[in-house]
C-alpha positions as CSV (number, residue, x, y, z in Angstrom):
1,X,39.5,-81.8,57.4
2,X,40.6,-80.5,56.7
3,X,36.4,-78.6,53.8
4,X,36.0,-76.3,56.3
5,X,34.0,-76.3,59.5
6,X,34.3,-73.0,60.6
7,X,31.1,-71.7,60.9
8,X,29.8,-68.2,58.6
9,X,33.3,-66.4,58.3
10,X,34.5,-67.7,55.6
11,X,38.2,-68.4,56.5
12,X,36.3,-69.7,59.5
13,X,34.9,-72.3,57.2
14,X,38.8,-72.7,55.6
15,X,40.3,-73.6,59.0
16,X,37.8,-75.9,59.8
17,X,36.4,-77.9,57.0
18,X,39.7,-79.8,57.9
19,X,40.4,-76.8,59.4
20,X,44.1,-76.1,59.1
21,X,45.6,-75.5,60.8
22,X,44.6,-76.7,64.2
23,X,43.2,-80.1,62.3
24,X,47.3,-80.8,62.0
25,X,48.2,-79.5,65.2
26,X,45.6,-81.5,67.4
27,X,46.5,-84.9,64.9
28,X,50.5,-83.9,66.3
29,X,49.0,-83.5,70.0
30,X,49.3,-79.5,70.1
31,X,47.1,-77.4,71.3
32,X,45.5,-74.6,69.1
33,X,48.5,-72.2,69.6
34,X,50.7,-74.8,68.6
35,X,52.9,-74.9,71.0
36,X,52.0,-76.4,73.8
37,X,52.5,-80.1,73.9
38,X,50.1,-82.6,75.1
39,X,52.2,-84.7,75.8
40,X,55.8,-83.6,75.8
41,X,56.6,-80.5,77.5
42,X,57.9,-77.7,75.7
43,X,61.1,-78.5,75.7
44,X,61.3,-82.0,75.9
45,X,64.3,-84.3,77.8
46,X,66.1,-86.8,75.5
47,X,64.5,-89.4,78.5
48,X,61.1,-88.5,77.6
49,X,61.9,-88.2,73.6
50,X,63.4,-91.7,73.8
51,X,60.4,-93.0,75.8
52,X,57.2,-91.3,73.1
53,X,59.1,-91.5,70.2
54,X,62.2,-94.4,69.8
55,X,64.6,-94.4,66.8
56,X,64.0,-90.3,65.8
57,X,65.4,-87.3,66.0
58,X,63.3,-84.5,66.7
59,X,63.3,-80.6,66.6
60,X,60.6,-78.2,67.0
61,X,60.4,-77.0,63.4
62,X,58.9,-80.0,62.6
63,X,62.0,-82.0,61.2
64,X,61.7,-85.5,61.7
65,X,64.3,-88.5,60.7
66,X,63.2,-92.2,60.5
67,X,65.9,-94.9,62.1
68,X,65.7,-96.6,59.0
69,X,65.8,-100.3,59.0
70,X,70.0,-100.2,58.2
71,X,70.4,-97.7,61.0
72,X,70.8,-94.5,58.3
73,X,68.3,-92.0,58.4
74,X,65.9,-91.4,56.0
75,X,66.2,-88.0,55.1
76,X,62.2,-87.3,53.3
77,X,62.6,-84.2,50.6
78,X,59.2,-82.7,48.5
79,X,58.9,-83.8,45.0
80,X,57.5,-82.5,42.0
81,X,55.6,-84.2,39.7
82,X,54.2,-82.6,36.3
83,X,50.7,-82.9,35.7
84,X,48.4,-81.5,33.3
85,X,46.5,-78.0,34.4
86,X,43.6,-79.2,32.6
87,X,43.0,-82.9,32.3
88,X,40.7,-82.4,29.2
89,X,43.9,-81.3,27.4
90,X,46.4,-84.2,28.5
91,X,48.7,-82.6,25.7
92,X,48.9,-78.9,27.1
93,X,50.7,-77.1,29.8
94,X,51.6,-78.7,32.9
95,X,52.4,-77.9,37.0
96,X,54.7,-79.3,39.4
97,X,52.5,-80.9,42.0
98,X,54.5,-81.3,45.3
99,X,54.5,-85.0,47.1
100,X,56.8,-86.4,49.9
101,X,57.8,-90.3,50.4
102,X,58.5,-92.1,52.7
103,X,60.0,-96.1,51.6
104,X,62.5,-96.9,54.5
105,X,59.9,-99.2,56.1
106,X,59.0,-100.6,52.6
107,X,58.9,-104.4,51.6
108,X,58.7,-106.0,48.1
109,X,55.0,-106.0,47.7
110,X,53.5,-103.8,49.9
111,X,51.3,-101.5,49.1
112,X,51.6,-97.6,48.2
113,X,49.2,-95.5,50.9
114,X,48.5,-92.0,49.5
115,X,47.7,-89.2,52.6
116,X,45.8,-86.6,51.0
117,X,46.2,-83.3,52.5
118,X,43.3,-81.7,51.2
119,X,42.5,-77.9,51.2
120,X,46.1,-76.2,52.6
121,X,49.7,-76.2,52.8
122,X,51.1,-79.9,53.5
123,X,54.5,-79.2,54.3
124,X,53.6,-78.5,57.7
125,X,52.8,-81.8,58.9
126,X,53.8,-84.1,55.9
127,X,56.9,-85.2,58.1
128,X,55.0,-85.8,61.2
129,X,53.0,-88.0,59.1
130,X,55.0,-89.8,57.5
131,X,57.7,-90.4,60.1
132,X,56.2,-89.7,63.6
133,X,55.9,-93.3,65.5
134,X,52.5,-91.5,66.6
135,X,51.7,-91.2,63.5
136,X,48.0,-93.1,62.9
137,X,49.5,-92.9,58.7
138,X,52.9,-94.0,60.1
139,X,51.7,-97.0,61.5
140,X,49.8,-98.6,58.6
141,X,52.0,-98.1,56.4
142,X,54.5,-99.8,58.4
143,X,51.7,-102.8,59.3
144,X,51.5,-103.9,55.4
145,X,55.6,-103.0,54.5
146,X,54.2,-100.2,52.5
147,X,55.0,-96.8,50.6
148,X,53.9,-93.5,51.9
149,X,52.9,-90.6,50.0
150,X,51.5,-87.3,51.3
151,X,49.7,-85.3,48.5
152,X,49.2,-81.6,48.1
153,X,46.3,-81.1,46.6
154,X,46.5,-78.5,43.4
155,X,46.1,-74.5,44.1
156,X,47.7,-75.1,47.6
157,X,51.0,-74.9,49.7
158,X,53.4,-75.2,46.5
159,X,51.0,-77.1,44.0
160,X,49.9,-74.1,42.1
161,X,49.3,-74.1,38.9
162,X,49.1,-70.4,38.4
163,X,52.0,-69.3,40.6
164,X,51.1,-67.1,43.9
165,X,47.9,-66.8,45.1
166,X,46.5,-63.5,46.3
167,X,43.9,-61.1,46.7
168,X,44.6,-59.9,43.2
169,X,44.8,-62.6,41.8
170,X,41.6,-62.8,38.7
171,X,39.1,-65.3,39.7
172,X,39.4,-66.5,35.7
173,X,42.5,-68.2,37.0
174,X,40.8,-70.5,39.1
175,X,39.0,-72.5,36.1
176,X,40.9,-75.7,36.7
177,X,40.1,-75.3,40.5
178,X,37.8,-78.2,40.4
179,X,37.0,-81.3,42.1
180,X,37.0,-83.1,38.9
181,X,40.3,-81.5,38.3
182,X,41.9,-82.3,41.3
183,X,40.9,-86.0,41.7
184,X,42.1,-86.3,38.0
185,X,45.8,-85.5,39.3
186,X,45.7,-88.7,41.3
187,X,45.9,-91.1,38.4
188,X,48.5,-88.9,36.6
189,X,50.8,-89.1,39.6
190,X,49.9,-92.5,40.3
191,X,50.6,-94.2,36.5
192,X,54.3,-91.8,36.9
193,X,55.0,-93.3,40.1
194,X,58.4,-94.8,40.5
195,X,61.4,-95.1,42.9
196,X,65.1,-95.0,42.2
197,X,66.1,-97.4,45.2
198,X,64.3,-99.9,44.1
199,X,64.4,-100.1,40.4
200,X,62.9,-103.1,39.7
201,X,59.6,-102.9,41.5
202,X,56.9,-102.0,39.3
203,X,54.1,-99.1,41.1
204,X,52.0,-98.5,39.1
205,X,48.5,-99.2,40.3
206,X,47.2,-101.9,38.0
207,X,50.6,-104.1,39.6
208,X,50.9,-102.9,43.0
209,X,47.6,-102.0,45.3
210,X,47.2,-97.9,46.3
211,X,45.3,-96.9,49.3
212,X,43.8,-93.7,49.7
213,X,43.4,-91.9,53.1
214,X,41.5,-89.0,53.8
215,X,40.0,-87.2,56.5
216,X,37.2,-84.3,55.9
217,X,37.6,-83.3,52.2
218,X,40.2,-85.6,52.1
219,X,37.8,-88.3,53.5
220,X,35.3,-87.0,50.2
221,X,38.5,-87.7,47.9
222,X,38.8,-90.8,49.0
223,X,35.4,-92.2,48.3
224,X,35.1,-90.1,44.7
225,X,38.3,-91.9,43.9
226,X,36.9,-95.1,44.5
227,X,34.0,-94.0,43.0
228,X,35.4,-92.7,39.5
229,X,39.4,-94.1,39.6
230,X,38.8,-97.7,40.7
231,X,41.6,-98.6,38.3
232,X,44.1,-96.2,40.4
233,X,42.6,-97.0,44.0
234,X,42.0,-100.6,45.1
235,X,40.9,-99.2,48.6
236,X,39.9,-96.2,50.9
237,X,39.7,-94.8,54.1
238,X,36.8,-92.0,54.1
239,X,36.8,-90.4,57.7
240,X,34.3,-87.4,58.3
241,X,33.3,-87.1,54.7
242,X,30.8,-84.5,53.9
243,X,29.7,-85.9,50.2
244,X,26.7,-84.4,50.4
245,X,26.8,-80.6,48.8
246,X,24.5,-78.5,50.9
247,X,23.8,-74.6,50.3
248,X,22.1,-74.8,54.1
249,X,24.9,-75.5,56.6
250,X,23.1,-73.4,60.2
251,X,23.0,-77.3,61.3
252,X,26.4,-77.8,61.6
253,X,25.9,-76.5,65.8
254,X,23.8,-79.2,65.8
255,X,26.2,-81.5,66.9
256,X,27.7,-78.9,69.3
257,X,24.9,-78.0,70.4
258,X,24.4,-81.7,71.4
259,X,27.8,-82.6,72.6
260,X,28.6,-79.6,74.9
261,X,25.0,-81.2,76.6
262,X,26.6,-84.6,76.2
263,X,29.8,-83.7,77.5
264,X,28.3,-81.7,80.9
265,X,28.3,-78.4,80.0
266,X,24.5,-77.5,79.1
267,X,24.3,-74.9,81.9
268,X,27.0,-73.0,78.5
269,X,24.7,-74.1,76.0
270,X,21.7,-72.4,77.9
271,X,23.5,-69.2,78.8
272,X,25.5,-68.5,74.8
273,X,21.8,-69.2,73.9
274,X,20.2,-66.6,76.2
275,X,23.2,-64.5,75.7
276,X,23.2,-64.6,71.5
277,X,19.1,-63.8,71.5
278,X,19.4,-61.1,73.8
279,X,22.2,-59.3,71.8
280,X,20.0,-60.0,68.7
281,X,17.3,-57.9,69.8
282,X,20.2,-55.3,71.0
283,X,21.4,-55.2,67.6
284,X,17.8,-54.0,66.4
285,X,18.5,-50.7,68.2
286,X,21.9,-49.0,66.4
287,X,22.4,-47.2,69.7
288,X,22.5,-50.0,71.3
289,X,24.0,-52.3,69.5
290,X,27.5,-49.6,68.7
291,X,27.8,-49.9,72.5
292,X,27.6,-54.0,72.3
293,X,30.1,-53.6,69.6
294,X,32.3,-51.7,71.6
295,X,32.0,-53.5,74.9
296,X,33.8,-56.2,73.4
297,X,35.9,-55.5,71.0
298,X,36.7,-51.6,71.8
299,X,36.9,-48.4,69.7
300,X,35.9,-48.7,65.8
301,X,33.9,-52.3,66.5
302,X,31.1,-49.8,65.9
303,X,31.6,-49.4,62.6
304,X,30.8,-52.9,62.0
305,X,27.7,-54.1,60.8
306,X,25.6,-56.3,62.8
307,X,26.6,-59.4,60.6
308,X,30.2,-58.9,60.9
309,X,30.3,-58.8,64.4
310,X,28.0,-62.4,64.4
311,X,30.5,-63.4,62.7
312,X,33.3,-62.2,65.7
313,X,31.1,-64.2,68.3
314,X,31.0,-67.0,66.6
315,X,35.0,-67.7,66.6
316,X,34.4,-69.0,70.5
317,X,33.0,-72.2,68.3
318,X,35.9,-72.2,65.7
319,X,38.0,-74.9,68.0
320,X,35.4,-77.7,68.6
321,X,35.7,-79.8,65.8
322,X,39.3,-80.1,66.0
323,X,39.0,-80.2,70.2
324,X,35.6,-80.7,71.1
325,X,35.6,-78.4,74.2
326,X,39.7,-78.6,74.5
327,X,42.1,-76.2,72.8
328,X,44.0,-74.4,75.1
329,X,43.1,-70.7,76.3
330,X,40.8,-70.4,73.3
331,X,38.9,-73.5,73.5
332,X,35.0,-73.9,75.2
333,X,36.2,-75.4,78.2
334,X,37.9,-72.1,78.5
335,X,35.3,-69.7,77.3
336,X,32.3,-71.8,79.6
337,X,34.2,-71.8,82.5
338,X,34.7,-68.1,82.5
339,X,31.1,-67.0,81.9
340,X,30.0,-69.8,84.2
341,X,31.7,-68.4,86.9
342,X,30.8,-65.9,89.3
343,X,33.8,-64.3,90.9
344,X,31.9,-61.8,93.4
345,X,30.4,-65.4,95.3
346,X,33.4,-67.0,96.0
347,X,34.2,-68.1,92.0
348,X,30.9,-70.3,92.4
349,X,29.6,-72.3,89.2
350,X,27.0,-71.8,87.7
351,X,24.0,-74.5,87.7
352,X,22.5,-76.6,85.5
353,X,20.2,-73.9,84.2
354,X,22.7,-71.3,83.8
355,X,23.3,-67.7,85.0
356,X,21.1,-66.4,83.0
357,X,18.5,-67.8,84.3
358,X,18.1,-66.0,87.9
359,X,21.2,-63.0,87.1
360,X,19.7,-62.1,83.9
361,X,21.1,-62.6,79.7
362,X,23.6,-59.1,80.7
363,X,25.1,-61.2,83.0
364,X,26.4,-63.9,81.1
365,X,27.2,-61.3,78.0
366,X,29.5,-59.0,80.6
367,X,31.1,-62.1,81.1
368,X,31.6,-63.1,77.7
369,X,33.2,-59.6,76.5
370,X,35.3,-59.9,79.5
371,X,36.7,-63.5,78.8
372,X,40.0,-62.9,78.0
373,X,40.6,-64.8,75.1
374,X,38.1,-63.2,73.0
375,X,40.0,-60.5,71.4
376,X,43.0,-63.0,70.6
377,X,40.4,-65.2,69.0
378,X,38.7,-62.5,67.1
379,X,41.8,-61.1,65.8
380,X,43.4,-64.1,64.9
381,X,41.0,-66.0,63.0
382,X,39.4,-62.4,61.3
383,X,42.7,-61.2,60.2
384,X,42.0,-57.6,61.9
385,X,43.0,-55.7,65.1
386,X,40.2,-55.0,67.6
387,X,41.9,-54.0,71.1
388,X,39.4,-55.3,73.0
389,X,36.9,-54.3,76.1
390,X,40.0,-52.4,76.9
391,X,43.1,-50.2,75.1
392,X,45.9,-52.8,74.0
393,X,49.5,-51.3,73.5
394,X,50.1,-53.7,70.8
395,X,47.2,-52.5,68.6
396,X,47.2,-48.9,69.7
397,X,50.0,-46.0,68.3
398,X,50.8,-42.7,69.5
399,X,50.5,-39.7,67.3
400,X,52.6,-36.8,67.4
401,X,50.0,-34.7,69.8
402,X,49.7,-37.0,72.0
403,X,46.2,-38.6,71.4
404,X,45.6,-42.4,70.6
405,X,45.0,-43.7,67.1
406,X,41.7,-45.3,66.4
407,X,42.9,-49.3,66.0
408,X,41.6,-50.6,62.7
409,X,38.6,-52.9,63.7
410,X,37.4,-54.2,60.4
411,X,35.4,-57.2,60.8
412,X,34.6,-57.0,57.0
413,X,38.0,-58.1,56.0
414,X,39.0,-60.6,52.7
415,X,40.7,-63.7,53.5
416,X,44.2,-63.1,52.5
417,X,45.8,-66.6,53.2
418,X,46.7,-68.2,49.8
419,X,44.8,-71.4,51.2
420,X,42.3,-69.5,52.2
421,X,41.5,-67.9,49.0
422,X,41.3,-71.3,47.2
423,X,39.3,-73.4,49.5
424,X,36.5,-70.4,49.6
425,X,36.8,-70.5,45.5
426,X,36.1,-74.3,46.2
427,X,32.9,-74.1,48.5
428,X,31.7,-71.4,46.8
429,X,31.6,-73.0,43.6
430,X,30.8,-76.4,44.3
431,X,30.1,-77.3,47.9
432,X,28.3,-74.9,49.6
433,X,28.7,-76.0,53.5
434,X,27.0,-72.5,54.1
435,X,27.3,-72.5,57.9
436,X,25.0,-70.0,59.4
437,X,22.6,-69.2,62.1
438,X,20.9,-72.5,63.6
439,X,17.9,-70.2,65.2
440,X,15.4,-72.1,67.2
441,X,16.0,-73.7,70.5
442,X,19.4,-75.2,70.4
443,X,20.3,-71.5,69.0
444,X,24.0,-70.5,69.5
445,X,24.8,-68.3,66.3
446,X,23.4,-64.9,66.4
447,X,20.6,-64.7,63.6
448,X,22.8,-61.6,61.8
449,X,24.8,-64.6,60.7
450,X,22.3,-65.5,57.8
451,X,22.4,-67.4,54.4
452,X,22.7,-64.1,52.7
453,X,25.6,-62.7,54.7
454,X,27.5,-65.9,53.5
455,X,26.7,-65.5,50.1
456,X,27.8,-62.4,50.4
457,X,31.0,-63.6,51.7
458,X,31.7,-65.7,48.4
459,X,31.1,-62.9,46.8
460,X,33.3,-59.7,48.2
461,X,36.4,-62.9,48.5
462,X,36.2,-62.6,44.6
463,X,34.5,-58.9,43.4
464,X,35.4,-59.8,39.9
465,X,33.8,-62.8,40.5
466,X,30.4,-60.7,39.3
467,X,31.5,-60.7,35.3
468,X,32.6,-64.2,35.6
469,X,31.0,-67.5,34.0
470,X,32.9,-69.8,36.0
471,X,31.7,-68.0,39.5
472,X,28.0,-68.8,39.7
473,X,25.6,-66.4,42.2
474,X,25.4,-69.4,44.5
475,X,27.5,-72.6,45.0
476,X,26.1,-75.5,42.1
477,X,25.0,-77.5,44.4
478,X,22.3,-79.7,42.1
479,X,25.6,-80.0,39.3
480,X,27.8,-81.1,42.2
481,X,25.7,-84.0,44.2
482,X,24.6,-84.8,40.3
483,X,28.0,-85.5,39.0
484,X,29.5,-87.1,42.4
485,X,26.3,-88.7,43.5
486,X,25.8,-86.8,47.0
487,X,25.5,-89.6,50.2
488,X,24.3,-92.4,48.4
489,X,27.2,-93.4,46.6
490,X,28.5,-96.7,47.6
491,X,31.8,-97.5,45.8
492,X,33.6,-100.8,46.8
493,X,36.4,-101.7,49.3
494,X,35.8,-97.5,50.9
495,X,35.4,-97.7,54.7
496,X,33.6,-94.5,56.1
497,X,33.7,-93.3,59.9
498,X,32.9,-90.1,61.9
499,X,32.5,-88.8,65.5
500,X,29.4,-88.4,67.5
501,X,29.8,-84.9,67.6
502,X,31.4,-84.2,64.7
503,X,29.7,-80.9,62.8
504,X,30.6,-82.9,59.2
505,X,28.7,-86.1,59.8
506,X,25.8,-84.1,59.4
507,X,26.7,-84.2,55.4
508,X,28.0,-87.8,55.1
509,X,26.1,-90.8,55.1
510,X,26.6,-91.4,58.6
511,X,24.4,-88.4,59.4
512,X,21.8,-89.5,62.0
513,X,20.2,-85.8,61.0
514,X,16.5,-86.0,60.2
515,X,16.9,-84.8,56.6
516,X,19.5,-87.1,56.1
517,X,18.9,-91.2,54.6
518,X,18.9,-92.7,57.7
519,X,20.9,-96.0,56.6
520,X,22.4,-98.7,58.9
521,X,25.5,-99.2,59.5
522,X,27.5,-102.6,59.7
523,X,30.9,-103.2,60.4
524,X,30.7,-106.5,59.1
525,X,33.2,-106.4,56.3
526,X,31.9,-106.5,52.3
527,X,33.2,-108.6,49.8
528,X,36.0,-107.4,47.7
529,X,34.9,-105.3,45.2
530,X,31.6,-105.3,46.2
531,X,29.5,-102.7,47.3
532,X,26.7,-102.3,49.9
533,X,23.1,-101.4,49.0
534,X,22.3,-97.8,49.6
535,X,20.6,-98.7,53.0
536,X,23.9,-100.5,54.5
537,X,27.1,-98.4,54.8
538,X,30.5,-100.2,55.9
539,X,31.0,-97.8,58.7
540,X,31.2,-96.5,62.4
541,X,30.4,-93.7,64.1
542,X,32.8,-93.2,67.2
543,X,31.5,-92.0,70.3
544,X,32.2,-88.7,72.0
545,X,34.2,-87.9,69.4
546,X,34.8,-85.1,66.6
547,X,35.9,-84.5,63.3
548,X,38.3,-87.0,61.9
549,X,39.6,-88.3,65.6
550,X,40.3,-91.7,64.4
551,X,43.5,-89.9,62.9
552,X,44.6,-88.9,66.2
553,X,46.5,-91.9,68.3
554,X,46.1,-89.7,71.5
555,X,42.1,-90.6,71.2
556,X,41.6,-94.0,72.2
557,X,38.4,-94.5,70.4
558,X,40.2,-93.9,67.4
559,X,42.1,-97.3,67.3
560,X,38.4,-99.2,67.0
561,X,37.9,-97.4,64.0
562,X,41.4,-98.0,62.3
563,X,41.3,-101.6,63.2
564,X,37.9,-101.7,61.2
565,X,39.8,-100.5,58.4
566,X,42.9,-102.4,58.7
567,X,41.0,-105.5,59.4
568,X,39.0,-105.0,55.9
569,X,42.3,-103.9,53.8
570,X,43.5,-106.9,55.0
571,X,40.8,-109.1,53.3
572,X,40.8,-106.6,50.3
573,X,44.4,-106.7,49.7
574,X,44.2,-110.8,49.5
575,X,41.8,-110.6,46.2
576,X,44.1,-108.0,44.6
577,X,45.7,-109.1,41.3
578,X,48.7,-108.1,39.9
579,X,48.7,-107.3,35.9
580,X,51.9,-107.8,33.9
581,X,53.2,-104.9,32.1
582,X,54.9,-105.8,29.4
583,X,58.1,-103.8,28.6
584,X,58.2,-102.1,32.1
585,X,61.3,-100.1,32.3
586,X,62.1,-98.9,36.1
587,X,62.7,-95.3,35.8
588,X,62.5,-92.8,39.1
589,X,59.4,-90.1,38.3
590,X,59.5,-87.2,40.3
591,X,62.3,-84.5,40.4
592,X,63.8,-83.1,44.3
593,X,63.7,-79.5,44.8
């Protein structure tokens, strides 16, 4: 998103609901360490830089320069624009909110596109976005002569109105940490909006059109503004967009479940299922389950409850809707062809019913504590330092007689990421997207993993949160798809989208879950200003796809979905209609920094 889709853990959830950051890096063609190119080597020769990406300048700390049109470079600083912290007092104290621009490519009557960044830091990939010829942002902007804008949403990167975020930081500060409150922002901005170098073009959205893009969260945003700020936005592009608040989430491997079958590998999907139960019924036994513990994540992973180490398993999954079963060394093409293969026959693979089936369930899970990305994974995305099946120098230190300090394998841990500690005020609040053990036959999360472990995870992010009337027990769910109107909302001129296997179209209204509406979809394109009935959604689902891939120009499916969208806006755009201010005054809103 970028929401979250991590499954249980709950900066799991934060990395991918849009999952930053490996959302940006796979949108930039990186792998999940985000290094390795996948298309340019790592260190690229100025043949192949001129050939993928003409009239820039590149480096790898993410600095990009557009060949403007005049042959200068367009050199793209963050601005600041004040807005109030609470909307419901327009007159009290305001924030800088931070924005970039880009306007080389812009021509007199063009629209202004708005990228929303959603839950996390934008800095890291607003350039990329803005000037990157891969860019999927990039290039409709350019298409219609327009303005770009990537947002930072409020509480994250360097949009926070309460100064640095922490893990002491009272959960009473959080109040204006709302949807409400952030979608509110966008108007402010928007009627503010003006640009030095060209003084006499009037921005403001009741004379020139703004387009919202958004993909996950984003993708929410972008319908809600359509929904409740169709004076600011005259169109919207909602990709994967979860509008529906859910407390239950243990469906989201659903679709994983599905598209690992899908995409060849259900002799993996047969043997983590056999694998996960079997430990379940280990983890009954203490003895046995501190030696399960310790088999894969070493000395002190026995100090762990069972739910926290569910929650370790579970990070094999944390890559798939950014990748599906890519992402490098810690990605499920990875981790399946390691514990699907036997390297005492000859490295043979395992058939289509798994090991498990004729070595046994403590087959595959030798094979899984042995896969040597796990303790990397675990680690990274659990903020701790497990050394694995076996001692790791870089965790362990000497004392002075000699012997080996105990590493500190707390898999119990607070998120301490600032982003991380907003987004998990956010679902915890409002959203829910509780993603927790999907037991029955397509089972991959162990059942330790339950709705009240990720309760409890909302709750020891923010211990204060207890005494506190603007933390509820349980995300407001009811309040939330009350006010904001859940998957049935059908505002005009929004085009929706989402991959097959995407763990987030579960919660939109392209769901094809049985819970879910069931509506058709049609990619004939509405009226302007006109929405469909709440059986008919202008929308497409992409095939063998994930979350948000039609923001990715390195999938090819993605381009059928923008051109859906491109070839609406372009029949939208014809019916817009331009007011006249009276006593406009150019002026340039924002301040550099």
């Amino acid at each position: 998103m970028s929401l979250s889709p991590y499954p249980n853990h709950s900066y799991k959830r934060y990395r991918a609901a849009r999952n930053p950051p490996y959302q940006g890096y796979a949108e930039r063609g990186l792998e999940a360490d985000g290094i390795t190119h996948r298309v340019l080597p790592e260190t690229p020769s100025s043949d192949l830089l001129k050939r993928y990406y003409p009239g820039h300048a590149y480096n790898y700390h993410n600095n990009w320069r557009r060949q403007a049109t005049n042959g200068t470079n367009e050199t793209i600083e963050a601005e600041f624009v004040q807005i109030p912290i609470d909307h419901a007092d327009p007159d009290g104290p305001t924030y800088g909110n931070r924005f970039w621009v880009a306007e080389a490519g812009y021509k007199k009557g063009g629209p202004v596109f708005i990228y929303d960044a959603g839950e996390g830091n934008a800095a890291p990939n607003a350039l990329f976005r803005l000037q990157n010829e891969t860019s999927f942002f990039k290039q409709i902007v350019d298409m219609y002569g327009g303005i770009g804008i990537v947002w930072e949403h409020r509480f994250y990167g360097n949009s926070s109105p309460i100064g640095n975020i922490t893990l002491d930081t009272p959960v009473e500060k959080f109040k204006t940490l709302t949807a409400e409150q952030a979608l509110a922002d966008v108007p402010s901005f928007a009627s503010q909006f003006q640009r030095k170098n060209f003084p006499d073009v009037d921005f403001h959205p009741s004379v020139t059109p703004w387009v919202f893009i958004g993909g996950s969260y984003p993708g929410m945003r972008a319908a809600f503004m359509r929904k409740f700020y169709p004076d600011t936005i005259y169109a919207s592009f909602a990709s994967s967009a979860p509008v529906q608040a859910s407390l239950d989430m243990s469906f989201y491997f659903e679709p994983v479940y599905q598209g690992l079958n899908s995409y060849g590998w259900g002799n993996c999907t047969k043997d983590v299922r056999a694998a996960v139960t079997t430990m379940d019924d280990m983890m009954a036994i203490p003895a046995m389950s501190a030696m399960l513990k310790k088999k894969f994540l070493g000395r002190g992973a026995d100090d762990n409850e069972n739910a926290g180490f569910a929650d370790a398993l579970n990070t094999i999954f944390y890559l798939w809707q950014s990748y599906g079963v890519e992402g490098g060394a810690s990605g499920l093409r990875s981790f399946c062809d390691w514990i699907g293969t036997d390297p005492t026959a000859g490295n043979k693979t395992s058939p289509a019913e798994g090991w498990a089936a004729s070595k046994g369930a403590n087959y595959t899970i030798d094979r899984w504590a042995s896969w040597p990305a796990f303790t990397d994974t675990v680690n990274g995305n659990m903020f701790t330092n497990c050394e694995g099946p076996s001692p790791n120098s870089t965790v362990l230190s000497g004392s002075g007689d000699g012997n080996v300090t105990k590493p500190d394998c707390n898999l119990n841990l607070r998120f301490p990421d600032p982003d991380a500690v907003s987004w998990t005020y956010q679902y915890c609040t409002q959203w829910g997207f509780l993603q927790y053990s999907n037991v029955g036959p397509h089972q991959l999360i162990s059942k330790y993993n339950s709705l009240g472990h990720q309760l409890d995870i909302c709750q020891r992010q923010f211990p204060d949160g207890r005494n506190s009337s603007n933390f509820p027990a349980e995300p407001a769910i009811q309040k939330t798809n009350d006010h904001f109107g859940g998957w049935d909302i059908r505002p005009s001129n929004v085009y929706w989208s989402g991959g097959e296997f995407d763990p987030w179209r579960t919660l939109s209204p392209l769901s094809a879950e049985p819970f879910a509406p069931n509506i058709s979809l049609t990619q004939e394109i509405p009226a302007c200003g006109v929405s469909t009935s709440e059986r008919e959604l202008f929308g497409y689902t992409m095939a063998d796809a994930e979350h948000a891939f039609d923001f990715r120009t390195t999938f090819a499916g993605g381009a059928v979905s923008r051109k859906f969208f491109t070839d609406a806006l372009t029949v939208w755009l014809k019916c817009f209609k331009p007011a006249l201010r009276e006593g406009y005054i150019g002026l340039g809103a924002g301040r550099r920094q």
